[in-house]
Structure formats: C-alpha cells, structure tokens
C-alpha positions, 0 to 999 in steps of 0.5 A: 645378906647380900643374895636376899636384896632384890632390885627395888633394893638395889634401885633405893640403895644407889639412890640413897648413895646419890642423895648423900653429901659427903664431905669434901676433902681439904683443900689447905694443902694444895699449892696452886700458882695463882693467876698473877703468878701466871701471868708473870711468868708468861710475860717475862717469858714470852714475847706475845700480844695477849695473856690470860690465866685461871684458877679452877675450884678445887676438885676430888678423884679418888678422894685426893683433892687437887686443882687445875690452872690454865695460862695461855699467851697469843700473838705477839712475837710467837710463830703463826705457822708452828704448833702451839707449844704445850708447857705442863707442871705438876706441883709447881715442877715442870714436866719436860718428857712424855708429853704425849702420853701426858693428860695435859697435852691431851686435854689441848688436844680434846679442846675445839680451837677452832671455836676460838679462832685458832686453826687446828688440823684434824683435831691435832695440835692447833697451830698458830702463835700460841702458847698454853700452860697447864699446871695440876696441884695435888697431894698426890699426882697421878704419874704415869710412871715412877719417873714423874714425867707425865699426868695419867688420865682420870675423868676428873682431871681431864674434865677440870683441864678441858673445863678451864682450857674452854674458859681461857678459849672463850677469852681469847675468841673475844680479843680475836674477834675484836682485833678482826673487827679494828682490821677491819677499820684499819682498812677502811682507813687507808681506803679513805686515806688513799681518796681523800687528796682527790675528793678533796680537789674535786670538791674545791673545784666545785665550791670555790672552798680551800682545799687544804681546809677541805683535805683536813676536815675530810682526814678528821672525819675519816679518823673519827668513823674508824676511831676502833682501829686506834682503841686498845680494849681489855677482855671486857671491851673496854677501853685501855691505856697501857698495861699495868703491873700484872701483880697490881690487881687480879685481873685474869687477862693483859694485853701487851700493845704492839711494840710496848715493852712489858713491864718487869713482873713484880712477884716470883713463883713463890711469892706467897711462901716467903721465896721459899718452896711449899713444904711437902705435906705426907699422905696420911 
C-alpha cells in the first residue's frame, strides 16, 4: 500500500524507473521537410549570400513523437539594420499570427547570436540580415489555441528548437569568420595596390630594371600573398567553384557567390509524396 513505503523505497523505485528503457514511439508518421527542401525554398525565396538547414532526430513529449527542422539565410540582399524575420511552420503549414506567444519565436530569442556574429540588443531579436525558419512535425502540435496560430512551450520542443538553432549558428560563425578574414586581405590588397606604382618606380631607378617589368611582378606577388581574398569556401573550408543544384546532393549549407544568380531549385515541398500533401494519420 502506498502509506507503508518508506523512503529507501521511494528512492529504489525512481531508480528502477530511471534504468528502464522504454520504447520509443514511431516515427514513420512524421512528415518533415527535409534540408533540400529547405534549402530550396530559401533560395527561390530569398535573395541571401549563405544558406544552411537541419534536420534534428526525432524526439518525444508527451508520448507524441515529433521533429524539429531549422533553415537559416545571411547576407546577400537581406537588410543589415532590421530585425531577423522569423518564418515558423507547423506541419508543413505556415504559422502567420501569434508570433510572440509562439515556442519558435522564443526558441530565437533564447539563442546567443552574438556568439555567432550576429548583434542582438539585450537578448531581443538579433538584427542583421538574417532570415531564420522553424518548422515542427508532429502527429499532434501543441497550439496554443484552437486557432492554430502559434507552438505552445514544452521543454522538449523548446529544447529540440534552441539545439538546432545552435547548430545552424555554429555554421554560420565559421562562414562569418571566414568572410572577416578574406576582408581582411581584400584590404591588404588595395594597400598593396595603392603602392606598388611608386615602389616600382623607385626600384627602376635603383637597379636600372624595366619598370613595367618590376610593376607586373610586384602586382603577382601582391595577388598571390591575399589569394584568400578571391577563394569562395564551403562550410568545411574548402574551396568552391560555383553553387550547385541544392537538390544534387545533401549538403546542409550553399553559399551564393555575390552577384551569382542561383540556380532554379529542382524539387518542391512535396517532392517525396509524389506533389501531393501527406495524408492525415488519426490519433490513436
């Protein structure tokens, strides 16, 4: 009976029920969007320099299973000095009201961005040219209402949603600080450039050389000690020609070269059920 266990039995019984592995719940009936579908959409729509997306594992409150996907867009033609714009969905469905009262936006606002080169005024929305997208999958949203407008909070979503935020963050620090660092020789360059015509003069006149001959070697040398200014890189660092077809591969970043057209995404929302939306599954 309940009134004859004592505390050592309280104590072994939350240990038991700690030790036990429960099953999960399925998962087969969740319809994320999947990162190139992500990543399309941001590209047909947005006119931004760098792009990445991700898809969490499939998590559990309340015994419903659902999953979490993050897509963010940076540069390019967005505004530097207007607050992020927050896009959210639930079940592929875009959530237009209620954004305040919504776990999504609030999952933004818990996130650092300062941490990842993005200024954010005490705590609030970051501002800068930035575009973040949220999108929960689940047999059964949490609305905060009948009206479906808006995520209510739960430590587990807002957990899943602040988790993947930070790894679409931690991506995009990397491209920031490596665009800093090509400025950076960029600058160096048009130093070099704004001396070499003298410094090549002056050298003719000490060693009798051709000085068109010494101005061409000395702009070589220049191009080549700031070759990183000129280098388009991925999220791994490495080098880059052009962006591809976001639909080719499963790459979770692209980066747009400035004034480079992007390419006409190949897939739609729905690609994996045929055009046609998922079909509704009852809860059981």
């Amino acid at each position: 009976a309940p009134g004859t266990i004592g505390t050592h039995d309280v104590e072994r019984l939350y240990q038991a029920m700690q030790s036990v592995r429960i099953s999960a719940p399925p998962t087969d009936c969740l319809a994320p969007i999947g990162v190139r579908n992500l990543l399309s959409g941001l590209l047909k729509e947005v006119k931004a320099e760098f792009f990445t997306a991700t898809t969490r594992s499939p998590a559990v409150y309340r015994g419903n299973p659902f999953q979490i996907e993050i897509a963010i867009a940076f540069g390019g033609a967005l505004p530097g000095d207007q607050p992020a714009r927050v896009i959210r969905f639930a079940n592929r469905v875009p959530l237009l009201y209620q954004q305040s009262a919504c776990s999504a936006f609030k999952s933004v606002l818990e996130v650092d961005w300062r941490n990842y080169g993005v200024s954010q005024p005490g705590g609030s929305t970051p501002v800068g040219p930035l575009v973040v997208m949220v999108h929960m999958a689940s047999v059964w949203v949490p609305f905060t209402s009948e009206s479906k407008e808006a995520i209510a909070d739960y430590d587990e979503i807002r957990k899943e949603m602040r988790l993947a935020l930070q790894e679409c963050g931690r991506k995009l620090a990397s491209y920031i600080r490596r665009r800093r660092r090509q400025q950076l020789e960029a600058d160096k360059r048009s130093i070099f450039s704004r001396y070499i015509p003298d410094v090549a003069e002056a050298l003719a006149r000490l060693t009798g050389a051709s000085e068109e001959k010494l101005l061409s070697e000395l702009q070589a040398i220049a191009l080549e000690r700031t070759s990183e200014a000129d280098v388009e890189l991925d999220e791994d660092g490495k080098p880059i020609a052009k962006v591809e077809d976001p639909t080719a591969g499963d790459e979770s970043t692209l980066i747009v070269p400035e004034n480079e057209t992007p390419p006409t995404p190949a897939s739609d929302l729905f690609e994996e059920t045929g055009g046609k939306k998922p079909k509704k599954r009852r809860r059981r």
